[in-house]
C-alpha positions, 0 to 999 in steps of 0.5 A: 120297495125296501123293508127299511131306509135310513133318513138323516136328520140335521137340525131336527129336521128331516132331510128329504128333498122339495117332491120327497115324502115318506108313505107306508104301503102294504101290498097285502090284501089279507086284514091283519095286525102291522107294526111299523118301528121307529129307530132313532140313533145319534148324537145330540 
């Protein structure tokens, strides 16, 4: 459990494997506000 990874995109397409998925988990049990960012960086 990381609090950031680093995914590569080829030809405008995620490269996860056949069973890969990106989920989003929040062991916290207390109700609050969460932000989750996005970073886009590379070439065209």
């Amino acid at each position: 459990m990381k609090p950031s990874f680093t995914i590569p995109i080829v030809d405008g397409a995620l490269t996860l494997g056949t069973w890969q998925q990106i989920v989003f988990i929040d062991f916290d049990n207390r109700p609050r506000r969460r932000s989750l960012v996005i970073q886009i960086a590379g070439e065209r």
